[in-house]
Phi, psi and omega in degrees: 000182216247331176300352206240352177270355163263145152274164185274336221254137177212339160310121171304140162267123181315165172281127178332160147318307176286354191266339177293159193275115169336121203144280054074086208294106185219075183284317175317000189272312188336308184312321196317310215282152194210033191302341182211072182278148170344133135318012164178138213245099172278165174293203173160186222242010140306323204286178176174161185270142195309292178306336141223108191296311206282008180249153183217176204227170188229160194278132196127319177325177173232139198099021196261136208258142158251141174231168205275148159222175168219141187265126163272099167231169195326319205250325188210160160298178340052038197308136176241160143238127178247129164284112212247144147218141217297130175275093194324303190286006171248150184290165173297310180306353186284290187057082171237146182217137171313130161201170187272137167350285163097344184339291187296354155258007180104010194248128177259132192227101191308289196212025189042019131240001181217151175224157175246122177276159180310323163301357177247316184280346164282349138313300221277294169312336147320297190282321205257340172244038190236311170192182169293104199241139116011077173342289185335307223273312183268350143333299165291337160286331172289306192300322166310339166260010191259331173281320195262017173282332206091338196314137191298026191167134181320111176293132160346150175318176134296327166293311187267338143323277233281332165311286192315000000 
């Protein structure tokens, strides 16, 4: 559906490292890592709602919500809290909120309730200009390392990975 096709995160996400041209200045890879993100994810004057990019919220609103979120890395899950506020140009029954990019900490921030790091999608482009792998197939392969990591929580569907 079309609800499941926007993100909250509209900064390019950098390119892997291997992917760069011999030369070729490739500071942006700092951003892959998210080895230790915050315990809360503040708004900033960046954030914004998927559905409307041109409204942006400045730090400091009033209403501003902390919600539970969860970071999707290679191996587990993770819980955070991010601070969200009820985006005005979306109707109410949506209950959609404004929230921040997370880019510059290695974080694709899907929908301020589930973030992915850059390092598990650069695996996934890896694994895939590597050899034919199935979606289905390397899915399945994250959730079976997600089991022998322990991880509190499950990986994601294959339908909402291929959204992501």
């Amino acid at each position: 559906s079309a609800d499941c096709e926007r993100s909250v995160s509209y900064h390019t996400v950098p390119l892997p490292v291997w992917v760069a041209l011999p030369g070729k200045d490739s500071c942006d890879s700092l951003a892959h890592t998210a080895l230790c993100p915050p315990a809360l994810f503040a708004l900033k004057a960046s954030s914004r709602c998927a559905w409307h990019p041109q409204i942006t919220v400045m730090p400091g609103h009033q209403g501003i919500k902390p919600l539970e979120c969860t970071i999707y890395t290679l191996t587990c899950t993770l819980d955070r809290v991010m601070q969200v506020v009820r985006c005005t140009s979306c109707p109410a029954r949506a209950r959609r909120s404004c929230g921040p990019d997370l880019g510059t900490l290695g974080l694709f921030n899907y929908n301020n309730h589930s973030m992915f790091t850059h390092d598990l999608l650069d695996e996934y482009t890896s694994a895939y200009t590597l050899a034919e792998t199935p979606f289905s197939m390397w899915t399945q392969g994250v959730v079976r390392r997600y089991m022998i990591h322990g991880s509190s929580r499950p990986f994601v569907s294959v339908e909402v990975f291929h959204n992501v």
